[in-house]
N, C-alpha and C positions, 0 to 999 in steps of 0.2 A: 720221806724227806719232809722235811720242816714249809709249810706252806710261806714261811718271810723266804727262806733260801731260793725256794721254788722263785718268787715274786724278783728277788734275787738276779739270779742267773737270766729270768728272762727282761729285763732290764738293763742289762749286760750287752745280750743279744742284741737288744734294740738298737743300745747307741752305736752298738758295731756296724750296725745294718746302715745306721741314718750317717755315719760317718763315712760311706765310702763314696768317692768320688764321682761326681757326674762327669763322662763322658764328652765333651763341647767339639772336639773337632772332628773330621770326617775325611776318609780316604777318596772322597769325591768334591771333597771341597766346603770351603763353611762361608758365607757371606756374612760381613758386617760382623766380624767375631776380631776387630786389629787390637782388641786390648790380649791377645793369645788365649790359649787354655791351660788351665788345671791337671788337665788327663795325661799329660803327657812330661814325663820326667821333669827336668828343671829349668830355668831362664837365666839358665847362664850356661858358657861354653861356645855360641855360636854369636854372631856381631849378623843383623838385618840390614843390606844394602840395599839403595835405591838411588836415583837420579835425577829426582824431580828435581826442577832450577829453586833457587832460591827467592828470584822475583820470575812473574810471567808478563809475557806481552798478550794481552786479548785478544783471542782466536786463533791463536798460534796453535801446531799441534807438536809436540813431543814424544819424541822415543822413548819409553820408561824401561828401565831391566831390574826387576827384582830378583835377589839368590840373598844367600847368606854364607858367611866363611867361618874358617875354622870348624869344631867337631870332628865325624870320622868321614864326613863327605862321601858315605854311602845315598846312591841314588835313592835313597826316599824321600820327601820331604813334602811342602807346602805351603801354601802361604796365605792371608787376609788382609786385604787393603780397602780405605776406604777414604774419601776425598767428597765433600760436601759442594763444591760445584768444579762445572765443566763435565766433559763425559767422553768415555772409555772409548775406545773402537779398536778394531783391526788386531786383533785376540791371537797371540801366539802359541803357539803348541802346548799342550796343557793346559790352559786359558779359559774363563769364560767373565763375564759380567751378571750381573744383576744391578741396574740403574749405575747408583754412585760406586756402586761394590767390586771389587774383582775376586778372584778366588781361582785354586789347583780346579782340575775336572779330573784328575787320579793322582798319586804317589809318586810317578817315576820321574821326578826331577828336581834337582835344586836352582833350577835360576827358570823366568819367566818375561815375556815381552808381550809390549802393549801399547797404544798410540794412547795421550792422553790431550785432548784439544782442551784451551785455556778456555773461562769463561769468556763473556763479551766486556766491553769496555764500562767502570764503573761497579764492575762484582765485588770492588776489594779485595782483601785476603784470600788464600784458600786453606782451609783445612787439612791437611793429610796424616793419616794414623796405619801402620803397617806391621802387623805381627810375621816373622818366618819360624818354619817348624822343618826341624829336621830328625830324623828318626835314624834306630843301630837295624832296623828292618826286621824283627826280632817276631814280628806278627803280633806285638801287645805294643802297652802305652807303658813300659819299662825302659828305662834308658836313654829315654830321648832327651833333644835340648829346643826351646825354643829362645827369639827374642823379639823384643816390641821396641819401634821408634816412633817418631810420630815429627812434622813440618812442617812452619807455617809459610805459604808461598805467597810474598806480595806481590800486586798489580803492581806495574811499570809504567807509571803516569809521567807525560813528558808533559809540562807546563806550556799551557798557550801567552806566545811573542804578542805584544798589542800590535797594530799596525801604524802605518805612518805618513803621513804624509807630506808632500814635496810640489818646488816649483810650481807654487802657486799663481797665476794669472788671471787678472780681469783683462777680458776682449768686450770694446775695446779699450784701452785705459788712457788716464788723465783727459786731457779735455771731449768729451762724450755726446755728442749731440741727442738735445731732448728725444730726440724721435727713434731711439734707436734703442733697442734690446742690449741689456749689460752679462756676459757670458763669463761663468767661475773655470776656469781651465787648473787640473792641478793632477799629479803623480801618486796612486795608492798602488803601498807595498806590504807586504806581509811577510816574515820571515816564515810561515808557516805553511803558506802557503793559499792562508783561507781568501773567501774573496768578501768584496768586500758590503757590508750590509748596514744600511741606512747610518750612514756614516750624518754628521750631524753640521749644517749648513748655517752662519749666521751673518744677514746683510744689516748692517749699521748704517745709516742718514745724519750723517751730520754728526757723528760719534754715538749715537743712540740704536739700538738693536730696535729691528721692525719685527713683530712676531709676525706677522702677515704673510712675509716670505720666507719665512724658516724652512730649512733642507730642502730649496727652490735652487739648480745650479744655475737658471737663466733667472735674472730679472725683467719685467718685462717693462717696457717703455713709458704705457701707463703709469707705472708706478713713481716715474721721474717729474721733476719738475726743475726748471732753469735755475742755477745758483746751488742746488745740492750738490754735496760731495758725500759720495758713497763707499764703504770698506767691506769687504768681509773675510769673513775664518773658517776654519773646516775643524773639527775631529773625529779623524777618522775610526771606522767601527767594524772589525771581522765578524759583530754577530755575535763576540766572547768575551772579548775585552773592545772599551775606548782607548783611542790612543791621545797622543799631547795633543793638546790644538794649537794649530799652526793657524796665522795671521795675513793676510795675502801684503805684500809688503806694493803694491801697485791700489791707485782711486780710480775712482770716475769720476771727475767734476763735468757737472749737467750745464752746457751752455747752447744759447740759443743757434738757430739755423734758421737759414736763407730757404724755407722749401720749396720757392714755386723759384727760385736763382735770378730773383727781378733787382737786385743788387741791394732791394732794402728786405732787413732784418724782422723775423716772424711776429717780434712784439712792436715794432714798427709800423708792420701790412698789413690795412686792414683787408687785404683780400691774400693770405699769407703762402694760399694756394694757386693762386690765377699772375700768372706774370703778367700780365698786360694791366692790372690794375694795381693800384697801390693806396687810391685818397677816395674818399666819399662826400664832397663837401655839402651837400643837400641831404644827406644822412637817409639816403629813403633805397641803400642796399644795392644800388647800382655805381660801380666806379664810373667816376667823372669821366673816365679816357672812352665809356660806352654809354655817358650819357649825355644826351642829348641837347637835355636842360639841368646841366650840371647843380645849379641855382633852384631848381625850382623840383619839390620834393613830389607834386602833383604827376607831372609828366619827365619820361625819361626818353621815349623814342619818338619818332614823326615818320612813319613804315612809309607816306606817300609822300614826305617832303616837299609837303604845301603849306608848311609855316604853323602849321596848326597840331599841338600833341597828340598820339593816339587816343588819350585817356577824354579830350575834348570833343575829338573828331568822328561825328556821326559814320565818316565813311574814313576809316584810317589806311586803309588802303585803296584808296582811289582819290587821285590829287585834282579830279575835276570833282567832286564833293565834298561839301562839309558839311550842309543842312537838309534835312529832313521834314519842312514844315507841319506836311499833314501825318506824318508817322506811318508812311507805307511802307518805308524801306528803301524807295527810289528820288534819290535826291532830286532838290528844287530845279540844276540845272537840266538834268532827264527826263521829270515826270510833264507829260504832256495838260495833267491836270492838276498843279501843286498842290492845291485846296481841296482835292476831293481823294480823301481817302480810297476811296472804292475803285477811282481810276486810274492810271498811268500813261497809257499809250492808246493810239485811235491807231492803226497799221494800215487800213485800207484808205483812211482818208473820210471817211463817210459820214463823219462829226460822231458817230457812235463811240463811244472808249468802247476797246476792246476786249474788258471783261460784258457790256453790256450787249454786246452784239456777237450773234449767233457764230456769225462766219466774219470775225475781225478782219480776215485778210482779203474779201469778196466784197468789193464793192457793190456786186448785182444783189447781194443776199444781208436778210437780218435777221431775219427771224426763220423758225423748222416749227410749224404748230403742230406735229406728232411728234417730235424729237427722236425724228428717226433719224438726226445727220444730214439730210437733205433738203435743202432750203425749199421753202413751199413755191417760189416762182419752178425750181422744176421738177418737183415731185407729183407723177404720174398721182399718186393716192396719197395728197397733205394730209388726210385726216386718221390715215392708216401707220401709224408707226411701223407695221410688218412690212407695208411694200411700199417699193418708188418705181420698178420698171415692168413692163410687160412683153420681154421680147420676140414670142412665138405669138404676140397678140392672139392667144386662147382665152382671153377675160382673166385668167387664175397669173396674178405677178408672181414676178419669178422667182421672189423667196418663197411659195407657197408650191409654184411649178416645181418638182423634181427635174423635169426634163423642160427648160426654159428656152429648147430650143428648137425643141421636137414635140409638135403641135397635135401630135396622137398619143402621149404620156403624157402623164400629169402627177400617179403617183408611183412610189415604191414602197411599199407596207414594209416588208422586209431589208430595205436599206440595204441591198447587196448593188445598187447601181444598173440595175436591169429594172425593169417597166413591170408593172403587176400586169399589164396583157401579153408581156413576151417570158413571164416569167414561170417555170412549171411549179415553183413551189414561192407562189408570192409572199407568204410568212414566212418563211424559212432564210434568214439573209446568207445562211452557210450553201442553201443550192440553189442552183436553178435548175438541172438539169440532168435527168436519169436514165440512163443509157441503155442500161441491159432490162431497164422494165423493170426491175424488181422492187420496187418503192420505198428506195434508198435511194436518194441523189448522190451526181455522181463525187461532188467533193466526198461524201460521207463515207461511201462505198469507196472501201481498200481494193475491191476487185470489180471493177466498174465495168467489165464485160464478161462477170461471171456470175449469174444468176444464182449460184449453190453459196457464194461467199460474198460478205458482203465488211465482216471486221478482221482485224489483224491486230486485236491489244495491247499484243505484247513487240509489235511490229518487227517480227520474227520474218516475214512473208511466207508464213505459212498459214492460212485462214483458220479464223477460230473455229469452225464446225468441225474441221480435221486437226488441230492443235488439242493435244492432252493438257498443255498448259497453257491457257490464252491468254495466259495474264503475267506468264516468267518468257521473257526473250531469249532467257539460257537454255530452256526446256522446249522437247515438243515431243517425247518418246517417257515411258514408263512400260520396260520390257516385264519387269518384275510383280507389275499393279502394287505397288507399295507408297503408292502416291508422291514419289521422288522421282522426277527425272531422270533419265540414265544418264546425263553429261554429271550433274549431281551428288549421283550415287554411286559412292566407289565403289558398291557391290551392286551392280544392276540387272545381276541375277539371281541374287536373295532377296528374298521379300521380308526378311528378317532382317534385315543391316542395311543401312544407307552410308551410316560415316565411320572414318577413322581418326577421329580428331587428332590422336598420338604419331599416326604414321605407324602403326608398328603391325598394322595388316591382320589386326582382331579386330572386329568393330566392335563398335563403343559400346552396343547392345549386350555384349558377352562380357566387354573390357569391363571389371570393377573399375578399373581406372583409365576411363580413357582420357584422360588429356597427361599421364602420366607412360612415357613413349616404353620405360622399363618395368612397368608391372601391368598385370593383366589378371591375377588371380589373388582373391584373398581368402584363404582355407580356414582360417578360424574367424572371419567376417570381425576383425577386431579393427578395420580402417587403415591396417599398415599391410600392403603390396606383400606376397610369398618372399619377393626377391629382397625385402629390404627389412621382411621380419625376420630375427636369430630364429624364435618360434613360430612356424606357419601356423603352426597347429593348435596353439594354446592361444586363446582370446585376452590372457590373461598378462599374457606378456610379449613386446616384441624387442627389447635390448638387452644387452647384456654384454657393458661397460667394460668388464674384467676380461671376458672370456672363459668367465669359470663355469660355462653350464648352466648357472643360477640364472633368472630375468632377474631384470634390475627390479620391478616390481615387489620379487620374493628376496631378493637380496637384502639385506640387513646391510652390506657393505657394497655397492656396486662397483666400487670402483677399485677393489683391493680382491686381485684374485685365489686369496689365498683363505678368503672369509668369505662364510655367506650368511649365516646364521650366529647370533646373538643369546642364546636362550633365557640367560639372565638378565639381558637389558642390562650388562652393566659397559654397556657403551666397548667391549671385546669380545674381539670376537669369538666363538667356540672354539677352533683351532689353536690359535694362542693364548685361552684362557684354561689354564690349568685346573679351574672348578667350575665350566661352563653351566650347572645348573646354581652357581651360589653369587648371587651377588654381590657382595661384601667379599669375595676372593678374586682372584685374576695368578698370580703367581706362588709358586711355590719350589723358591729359588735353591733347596734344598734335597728337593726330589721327596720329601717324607712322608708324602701323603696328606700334609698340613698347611692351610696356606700361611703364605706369610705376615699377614693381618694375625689372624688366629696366633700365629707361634710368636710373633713379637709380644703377644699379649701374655702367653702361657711363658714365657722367659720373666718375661719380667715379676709377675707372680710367682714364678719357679726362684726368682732370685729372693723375693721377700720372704717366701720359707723358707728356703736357704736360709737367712740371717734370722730368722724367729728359731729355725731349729738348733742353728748354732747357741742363740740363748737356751734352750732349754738342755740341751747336752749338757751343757756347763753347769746348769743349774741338776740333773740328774748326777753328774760324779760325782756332784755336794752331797745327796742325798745317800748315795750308793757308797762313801767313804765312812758315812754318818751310821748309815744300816750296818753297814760291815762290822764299824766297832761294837754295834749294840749286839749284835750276833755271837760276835767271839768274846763278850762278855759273858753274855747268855749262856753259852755252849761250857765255858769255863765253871761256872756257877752249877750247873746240870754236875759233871765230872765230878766237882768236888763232894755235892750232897750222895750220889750214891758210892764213893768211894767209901763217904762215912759211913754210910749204910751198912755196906758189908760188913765194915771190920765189928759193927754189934751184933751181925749174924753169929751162931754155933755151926762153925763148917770145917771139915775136917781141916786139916795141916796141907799149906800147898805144899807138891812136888815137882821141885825145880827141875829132876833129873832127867824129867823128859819133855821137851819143850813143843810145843803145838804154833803150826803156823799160821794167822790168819789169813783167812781163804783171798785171791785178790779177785778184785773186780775188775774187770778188761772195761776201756771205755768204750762207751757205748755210740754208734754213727748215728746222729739224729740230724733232722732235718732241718737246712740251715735255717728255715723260716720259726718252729717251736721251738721253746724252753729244752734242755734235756731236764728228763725226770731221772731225777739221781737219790738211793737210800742211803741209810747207813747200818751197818754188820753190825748185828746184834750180839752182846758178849756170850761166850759159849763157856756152859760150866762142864769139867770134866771128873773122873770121879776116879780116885780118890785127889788127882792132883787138880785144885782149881785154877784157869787161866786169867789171868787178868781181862775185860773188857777193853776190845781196840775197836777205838773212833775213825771210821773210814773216810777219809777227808775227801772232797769236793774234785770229781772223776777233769780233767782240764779239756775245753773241747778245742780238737781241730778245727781253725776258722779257713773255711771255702776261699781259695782265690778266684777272683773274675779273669775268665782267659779270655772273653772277646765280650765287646755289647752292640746293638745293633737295632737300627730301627725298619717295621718291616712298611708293606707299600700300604697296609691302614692304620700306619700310623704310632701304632705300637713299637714299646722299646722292652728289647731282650737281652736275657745276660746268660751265659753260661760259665757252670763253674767248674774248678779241676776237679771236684767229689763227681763232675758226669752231672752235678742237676742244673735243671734250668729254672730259671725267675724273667715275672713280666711288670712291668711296672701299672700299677691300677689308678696313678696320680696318687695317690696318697703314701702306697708303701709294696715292696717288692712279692709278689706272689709267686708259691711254688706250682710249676705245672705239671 
């Protein structure tokens, strides 16, 4: 065969190959595919229904029913839907999601249900796009019909009412006394219901806006002054919209008040608070009606009302003085010596003043020359300040005398009131006196007629020589020798345990946890109690949040008991991660062994060759129409030169009368992936009759149908065909297997 023919036919082959149809739906479901598929008969015959509203309310949820009518309404069928916000739930038979997607999960049905909740308020529009596929059940993509709709669902936005406001009042209104607080009283409504939010407040003074008190509902009193007239407005505010402003149609005119009610008026009073006053004619801040010297701005009162002002009067409260000559303090009509500063009163009479004389009030006495208090006419010892009496007349006076009355003592060393000769321990002011001999007095001695004990510490009465604890008055036994009393020691016959601080009847010495009443043992020494670790045993972990067996430690998810482990770190967990060792995957909404990252990628590259390869089809039938002609020019041109040829041969005479038939060529089964390699019959000369040469034209090959295609769990897509062979696709082009 002619190596262009060869070149030919397998160019032929190719475009047959690159033209047959991809595959796109799936009897398990196709997600994100609502523009329909290619593979499966035509798009017409069947009408795609649904029920999505026209407009939605946000966060509303809806019943959706997918089917489609018309066709032969054989139980096959399927469908792709797909809606760009809100989301799916509560998946009816046949059903499943992937995020915004719905999809069949097998063939056996034409109609579908499904909740779909509306986005939240402010989503706008929503998208929706919907292919239905309905099949004659035939087990191939022959016959069937699908159709594609698609919906735009508007948000249902109800417009916000402004609000309003009403019956307006100032309290209190029209004539307002200065002293008093001015109150906005007024009505907010809303048709909407919203409430209401700094709604906007303005007080006017005399027709002018104060900024000072803006969105102020009280005014305050301060702010007033006599002769103003004050207005104010409101507009009100839901927080969404301002409403009109309203004008309060009542004033406050600010006039004066009576405050202290003394019948004259506060710009009147100069005392505007005090009723009893009202004039100041001497201006010096005391009302006339309390003073004194109404006229005279120096003095106001006279407290002794002896004619003479306090502010003048030496002695303002005492009406028998007013002068002081010598400035001692004791007026001239009192002081016994008016002139002499130093003195005032003589009391005894004795011409001495009283400060100069020892004993003012003793006429016998003037002078103490030891200044012991006792004037020297009777002090036993004048020259002695320590003494003046001797009344055991022992020689020793009786501030030196201890015993001033008893003329065989004189001292007491120790200051206990007993005599240093009757005393047994004259240093000792705590004894005198020791009973049992033992050389303890007997204050000191707890056992003052018991020679063997002498202290009591803990004053227990039990003596410390025989006291275990002489110094605890709770203690006087330790059965155990553990140095804890037995009243002390809950255990006071282990010499290993004294307490149970928990109560829980381990002592503390065993208890890991004694002040904790429910734990007593910690097996993996990790700090958390047996009873309160999920893990006693593992140091490593003691919670576990889910319940899933995992500590929350080693958990990746502690609180989701359906995860424990992450391996990709792509924030999913193993269980629900479809390619838990790949990060850049999580689902594989398809089941194909590919995730869905990956195949949105490999689609959309699969569609660019798609359309690169449809340009070059188009551009090989150009070529392959072009070859064609030049072929069967060729082949023509060939025929005619050896026709001529022959007839200049010397050959005998053909004989017609017995006709020779050429041989036939059966076609040949070649593989649908190679070229066939096809010859041609070589002319056969016969003898004596010659047969003409015949041209064995171009054998037609049977083209293989596709009876199923299929993708398996690595990923790989397979086809088989009715010749029985099978093909896989290598991304680039169909291999036979």
């Amino acid at each position: 065969m002619s190596p262009i023919i060869r070149v030919l036919l397998a160019s032929v082959l190719l475009v047959l190959l690159a033209a047959a149809p991809t595959i796109e739906g799936s009897s398990t479901g196709k997600q994100n595919q609502a523009n329909g598929c290619s593979c499966h008969g035509t798009t017409s015959g069947i009408t795609a229904n649904h029920n999505f509203p026209a407009t939605y309310t946000p966060g509303t949820v809806y019943s959706i029913t997918i089917d489609g009518t018309g066709g032969t309404q054989a139980f096959v069928g399927g469908f792709s839907l797909q809606v760009d916000k809100g989301s799916f739930s509560n998946a009816g038979t046949r059903t499943q999601f992937a995020g915004l997607s719905a999809t069949h999960t097998n063939s056996g049905s034409l109609s579908w249900t499904m909740d779909w909740t509306a986005p939240t308020s402010g989503s706008g529009s929503v998208n929706m796009a919907l292919a239905v596929l309905q099949a004659n059940g035939n087990s191939a993509n022959s016959g069937d019909t699908w159709d594609t709709t698609s919906a735009i669902i508007i948000e249902s936005i109800t417009p916000n009412q402004p609000p309003s406001a009403s019956d307006l009042m100032i309290l209190p209104g029209g004539d307002t006394p200065v002293d008093e607080d001015i109150m906005l009283v007024y009505t907010f409504d809303d048709a909407d219901g919203d409430f209401e939010v700094d709604s906007q407040i303005r007080w006017s003074k005399n027709g002018v806006v104060v900024p000072a008190y803006n969105d102020m509902g009280m005014l305050p009193a301060t702010a007033t002054s006599v002769g103003e007239t004050w207005t104010v407005s409101v507009t009100p505010n839901d927080g969404k919209d301002l409403g009109s402003t309203e004008v309060c149609p009542d004033n406050a005119v600010i006039v004066d008040v009576d405050s202290d009610n003394d019948g004259t008026m506060d710009l009147d009073d100069a005392f505007p608070q005090d009723p009893s006053e009202t004039t100041d004619t001497d201006g010096d801040g005391t009302g006339d009606n309390a003073d004194v010297f109404p006229n005279d701005a120096s003095e106001t009162t006279d407290s002794d009302s002896d004619g003479t002002g306090d502010n003048a009067d030496a002695f303002p409260q005492d009406p028998l003085e007013t002068l002081d000559s010598d400035g001692d303090g004791v007026g001239n009509n009192a002081d016994a010596f008016p002139l002499d500063v130093t003195e005032t009163i003589d009391s005894d009479s004795d011409g001495t003043g009283d400060n100069g004389d020892v004993f003012p009030n003793d006429a016998s006495e003037t002078l103490d020359s030891d200044m012991d208090g006792v004037g020297d006419n009777a002090d036993v010892f004048p020259q002695d300040a320590s003494e003046t009496l001797d009344s055991d007349m022992d020689g020793v006076g009786d501030n030196a005398d201890v015993f001033p009355q008893d003329a065989t003592e004189t001292i007491d060393s120790d200051m206990d009131s007993v005599g240093d000769n009757a005393d047994a321990f004259p240093n000792d002011a705590s004894e005198t006196l020791d009973s049992d001999m033992d050389g303890v007095g007997d204050n000191a001695d707890v056992f003052p007629q018991d020679a063997s004990e002498t202290l009591d510490s803990d004053m227990d009465e039990v003596g410390d020589n025989a006291d275990a604890f002489p110094l605890d008055a709770n203690e006087t036994l330790d059965s155990d020798n553990d140095t804890i009393g037995d009243n002390a020691d809950v255990f006071p016959l282990d010499a290993t345990e004294t307490l149970d601080s928990d109560n829980d009847t381990v002592g503390d010495n065993a208890d890991v946890f004694p002040n904790d009443a429910s734990e007593t043992m910690d097996s993996d020494m990790d700090g958390v109690g047996d009873n309160a670790d999920a893990f006693p045993n593992d140091a490593s972990e003691t919670l576990d949040s889910d319940m899933d067996g995992v500590g929350d430690n080693a958990d990746v998810f502690p609180q989701d008991a359906t995860e424990s482990l992450d391996s990709d770190d792509d924030s999913v967990g193993d269980n629900a991660d479809a390619f838990p060792q790949n990060a850049n995957e999580t689902l594989d909404t398809d089941g194909d062994g590919t995730g869905d990252n990956a195949q949105l990628i490999a689609e959309s590259l699969a569609a660019e060759q798609a359309a690169e390869d449809d340009a070059a089809q188009k551009r090989m039938m150009t070529i392959l129409v072009v070859v064609i002609l030049l072929i069967g020019g060729a082949a023509g041109a060939v025929l005619f030169m050896r026709k001529r040829g022959n007839d200049d041969e010397d050959v005998p005479s053909k004989d017609f009368t017995q006709q020779t038939i050429p041989t036939q060529v059966q076609p040949a089964q070649q593989s649908y992936q190679q070229p066939v390699q096809q010859t041609y019959q070589q002319p056969v000369v016969q003898q004596p009759v010659v047969q003409q040469p015949a041209v064995q034209q171009p054998v037609a090959i049977a083209e293989p149908t596709v009876l199923r295609q299929w993708t398996d769990e690595a990923g790989y897509t397979w086809r088989t065909m009715d010749d029985g062979s099978n093909f896989w696709w290598t991304g680039t082009e169909w291999q036979k297997r």
